[in-house]
C-alpha positions as CSV (number, residue, x, y, z in Angstrom):
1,X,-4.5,21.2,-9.5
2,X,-3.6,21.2,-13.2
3,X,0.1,21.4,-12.8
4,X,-0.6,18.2,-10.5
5,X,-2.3,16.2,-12.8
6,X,0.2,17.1,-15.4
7,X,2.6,15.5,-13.3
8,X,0.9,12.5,-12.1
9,X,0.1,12.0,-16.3
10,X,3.4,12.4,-17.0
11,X,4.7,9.5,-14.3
12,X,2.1,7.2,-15.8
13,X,3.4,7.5,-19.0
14,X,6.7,6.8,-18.2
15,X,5.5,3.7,-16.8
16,X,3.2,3.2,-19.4
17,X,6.3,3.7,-22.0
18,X,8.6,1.3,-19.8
19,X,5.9,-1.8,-19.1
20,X,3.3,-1.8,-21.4
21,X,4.6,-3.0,-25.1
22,X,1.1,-1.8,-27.5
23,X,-2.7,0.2,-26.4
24,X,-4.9,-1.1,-28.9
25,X,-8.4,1.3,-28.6
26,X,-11.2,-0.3,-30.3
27,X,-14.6,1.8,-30.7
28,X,-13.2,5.5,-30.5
29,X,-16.3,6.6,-32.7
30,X,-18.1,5.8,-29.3
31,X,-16.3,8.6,-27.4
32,X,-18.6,11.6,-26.4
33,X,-17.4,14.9,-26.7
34,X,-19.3,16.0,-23.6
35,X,-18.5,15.5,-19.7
36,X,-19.8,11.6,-18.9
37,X,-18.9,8.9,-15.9
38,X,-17.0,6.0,-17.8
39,X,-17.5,2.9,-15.8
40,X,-14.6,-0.1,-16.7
41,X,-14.0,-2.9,-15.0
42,X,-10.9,-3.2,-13.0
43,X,-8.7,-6.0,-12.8
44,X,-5.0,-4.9,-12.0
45,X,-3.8,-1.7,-10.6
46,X,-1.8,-0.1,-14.1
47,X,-5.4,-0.7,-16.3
48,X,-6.1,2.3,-15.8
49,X,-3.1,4.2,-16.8
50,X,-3.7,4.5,-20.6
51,X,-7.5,6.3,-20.1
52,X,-6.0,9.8,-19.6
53,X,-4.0,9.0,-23.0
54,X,-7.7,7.9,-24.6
55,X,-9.7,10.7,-23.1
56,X,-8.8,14.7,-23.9
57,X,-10.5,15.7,-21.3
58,X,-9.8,15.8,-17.3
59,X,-9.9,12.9,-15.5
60,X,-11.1,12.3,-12.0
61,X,-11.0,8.9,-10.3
62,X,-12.8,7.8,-8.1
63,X,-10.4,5.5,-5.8
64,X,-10.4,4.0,-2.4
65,X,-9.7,6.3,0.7
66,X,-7.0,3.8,2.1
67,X,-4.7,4.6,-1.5
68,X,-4.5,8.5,-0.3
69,X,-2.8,7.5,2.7
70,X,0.0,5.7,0.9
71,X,3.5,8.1,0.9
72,X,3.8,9.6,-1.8
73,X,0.9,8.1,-4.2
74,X,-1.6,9.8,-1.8
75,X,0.3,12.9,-2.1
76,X,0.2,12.7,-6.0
77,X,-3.2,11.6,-6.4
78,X,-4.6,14.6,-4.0
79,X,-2.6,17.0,-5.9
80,X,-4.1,15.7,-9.3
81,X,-7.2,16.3,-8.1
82,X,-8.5,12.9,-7.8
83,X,-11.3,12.0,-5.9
84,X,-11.1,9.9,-2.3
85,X,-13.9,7.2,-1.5
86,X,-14.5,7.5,1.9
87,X,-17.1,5.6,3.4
88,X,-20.0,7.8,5.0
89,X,-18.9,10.3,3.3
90,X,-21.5,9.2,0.0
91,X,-22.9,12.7,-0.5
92,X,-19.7,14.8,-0.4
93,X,-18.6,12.4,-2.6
94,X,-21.1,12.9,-5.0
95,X,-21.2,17.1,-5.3
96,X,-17.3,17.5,-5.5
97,X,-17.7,14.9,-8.3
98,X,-21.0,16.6,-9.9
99,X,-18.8,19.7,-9.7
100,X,-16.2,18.0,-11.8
101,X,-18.6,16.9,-14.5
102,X,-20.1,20.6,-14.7
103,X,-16.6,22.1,-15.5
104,X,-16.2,20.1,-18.1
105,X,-14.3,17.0,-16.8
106,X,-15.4,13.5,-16.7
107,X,-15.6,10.8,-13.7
108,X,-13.9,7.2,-13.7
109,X,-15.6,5.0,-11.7
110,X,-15.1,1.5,-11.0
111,X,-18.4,-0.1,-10.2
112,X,-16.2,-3.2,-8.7
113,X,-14.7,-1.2,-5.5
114,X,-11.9,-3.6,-5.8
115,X,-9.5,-5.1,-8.1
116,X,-11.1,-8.6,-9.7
117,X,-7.3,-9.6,-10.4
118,X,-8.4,-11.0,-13.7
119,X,-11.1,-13.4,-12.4
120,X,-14.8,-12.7,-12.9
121,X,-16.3,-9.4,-12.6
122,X,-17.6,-8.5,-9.2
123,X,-21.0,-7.6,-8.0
124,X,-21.4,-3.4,-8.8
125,X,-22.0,-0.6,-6.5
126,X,-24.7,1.9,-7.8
127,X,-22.6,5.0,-7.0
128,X,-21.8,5.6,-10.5
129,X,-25.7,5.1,-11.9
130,X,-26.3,7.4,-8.8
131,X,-24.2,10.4,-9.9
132,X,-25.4,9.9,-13.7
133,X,-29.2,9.9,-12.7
134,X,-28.4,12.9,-10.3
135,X,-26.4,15.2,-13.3
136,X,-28.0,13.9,-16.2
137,X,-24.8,13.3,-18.0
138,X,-24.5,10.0,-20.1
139,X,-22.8,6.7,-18.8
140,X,-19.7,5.5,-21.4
141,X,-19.2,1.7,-20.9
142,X,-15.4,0.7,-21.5
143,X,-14.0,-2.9,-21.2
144,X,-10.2,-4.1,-20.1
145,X,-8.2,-6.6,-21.2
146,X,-4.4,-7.1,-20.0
147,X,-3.3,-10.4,-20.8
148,X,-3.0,-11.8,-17.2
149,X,0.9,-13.5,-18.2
150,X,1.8,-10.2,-18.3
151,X,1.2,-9.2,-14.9
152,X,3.2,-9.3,-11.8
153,X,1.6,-10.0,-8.2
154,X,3.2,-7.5,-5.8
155,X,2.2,-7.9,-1.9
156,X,2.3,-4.6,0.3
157,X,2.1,-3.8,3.9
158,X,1.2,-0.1,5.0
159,X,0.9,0.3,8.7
160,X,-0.2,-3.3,9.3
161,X,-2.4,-3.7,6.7
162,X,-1.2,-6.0,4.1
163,X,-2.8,-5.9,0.0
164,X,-2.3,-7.4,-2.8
165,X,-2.0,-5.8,-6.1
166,X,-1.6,-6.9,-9.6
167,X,0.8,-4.6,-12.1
168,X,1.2,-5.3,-16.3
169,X,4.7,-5.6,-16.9
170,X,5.1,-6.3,-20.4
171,X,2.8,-6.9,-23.1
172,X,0.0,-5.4,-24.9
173,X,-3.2,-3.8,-23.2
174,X,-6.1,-3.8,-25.2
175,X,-9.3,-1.0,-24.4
176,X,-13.2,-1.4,-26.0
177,X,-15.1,1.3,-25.7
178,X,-18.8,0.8,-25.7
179,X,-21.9,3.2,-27.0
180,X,-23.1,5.6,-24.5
181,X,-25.9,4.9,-22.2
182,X,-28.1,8.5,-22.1
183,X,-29.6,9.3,-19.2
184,X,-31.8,12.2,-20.5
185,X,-31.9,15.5,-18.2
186,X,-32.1,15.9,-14.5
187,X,-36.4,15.0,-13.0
188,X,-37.3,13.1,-16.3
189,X,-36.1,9.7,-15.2
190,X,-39.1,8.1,-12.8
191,X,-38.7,4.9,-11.8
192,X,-34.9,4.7,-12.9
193,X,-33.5,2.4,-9.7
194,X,-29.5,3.1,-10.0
195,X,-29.0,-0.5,-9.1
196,X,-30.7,-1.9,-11.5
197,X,-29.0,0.3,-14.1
198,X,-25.4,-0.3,-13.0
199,X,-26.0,-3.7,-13.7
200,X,-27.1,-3.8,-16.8
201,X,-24.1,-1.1,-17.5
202,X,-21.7,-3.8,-16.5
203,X,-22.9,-6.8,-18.4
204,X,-22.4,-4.2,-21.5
205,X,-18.7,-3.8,-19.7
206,X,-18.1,-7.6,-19.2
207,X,-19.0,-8.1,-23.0
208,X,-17.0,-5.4,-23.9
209,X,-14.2,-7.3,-22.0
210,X,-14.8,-10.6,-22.9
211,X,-14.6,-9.1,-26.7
212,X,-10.8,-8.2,-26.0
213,X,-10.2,-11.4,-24.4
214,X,-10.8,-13.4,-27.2
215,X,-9.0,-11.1,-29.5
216,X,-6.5,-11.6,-27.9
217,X,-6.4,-15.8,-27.5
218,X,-7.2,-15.3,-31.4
219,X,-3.9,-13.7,-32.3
């Protein structure tokens, strides 16, 4: 699995050296040294493609089910040991990525589910709060910004079932990484309702966001 996620890194930062001009990190001092599930937003497909060059640790992503069965990008993402969302399946889900975390890796998640193509952030799933009430590890907030002129619509069709996508091509990518939210060890957290705390992890996300936009329309 290592040699496939040297790979998959090593395609995404070709494409990350081809279509993206400038990362600009803000709050690096933030970033714990110790396994934790970073929760972003997620408004185009390629946002993600500079956290592996942020993060020194192993990366696992949480991503849709339906992306695995995709030629190719399934085959790359299964041998990189990313992590398939497959509905039903919550509880599987949540040991292989617990197992992840306790080998020293950290979790991506998307609260979303989907991409917000640059509009308003969507309403969050609590799998995320879930798997940081259930490990104890911390919660790392990070906010997105690609400038949305610098995107590219792409419509697909894979065995009938048409998406759309959005991919940065061109421009600078900007990435606000917010003060960890501690969780405190596994059976001391009564009360804690995972809902309630991915919420309040995402308005700390949106700000973080909304912080890079206006960077940005300051420049």
């Amino acid at each position: 699995m290592e040699f496939g996620y040297t790979i998959a890194k090593s395609i995404i930062r070709l494409y990350k050296a081809l279509f993206i001009r400038r990362v600009e990190v803000l709050g690096t001092e933030n970033i714990l040294p110790t396994p934790k599930v970073i929760v972003s937003n997620h408004a185009y497909i390629s946002d993600s493609f500079v956290l592996p060059f942020i993060f020194k640790e192993k990366l696992h992503f949480l991503i849709q089910e339906s992306v695995f069965r995709v030629p190719l990008i399934g085959f790359l993402l299964s041998h990189a040991d990313q992590l398939p969302v497959i509905p039903g399946r919550g509880r599987e889900l949540l040991r292989k990525a617990s197992q992840r975390l306790t080998q020293g890796d950290s979790i991506v998640i998307f609260p979303e589910g989907v991409l917000n193509h640059g509009k308003e952030i969507l309403p969050a799933k609590g799998g995320a709060a879930l798997l940081a009430l259930t490990t104890g590890v911390p919660l790392q907030p990070l906010g997105i910004y690609a400038p949305p002129e610098f995107t590219l619509e792409i419509h697909t069709r894979h065995k009938r079932h048409p998406s759309v996508s959005r991919w940065q091509l061109g421009g600078p990518i900007f990435v606000n990484i917010g003060e960890p939210v501690y969780i405190g060890s596994r059976g001391e957290r009564p009360g804690i309702d995972p809902h309630s705390l991915i919420n309040q992890v995402m308005l700390r996300v949106e700000e973080l966001a909304e912080e890079l936009k206006a960077r940005w329309n300051s420049l």
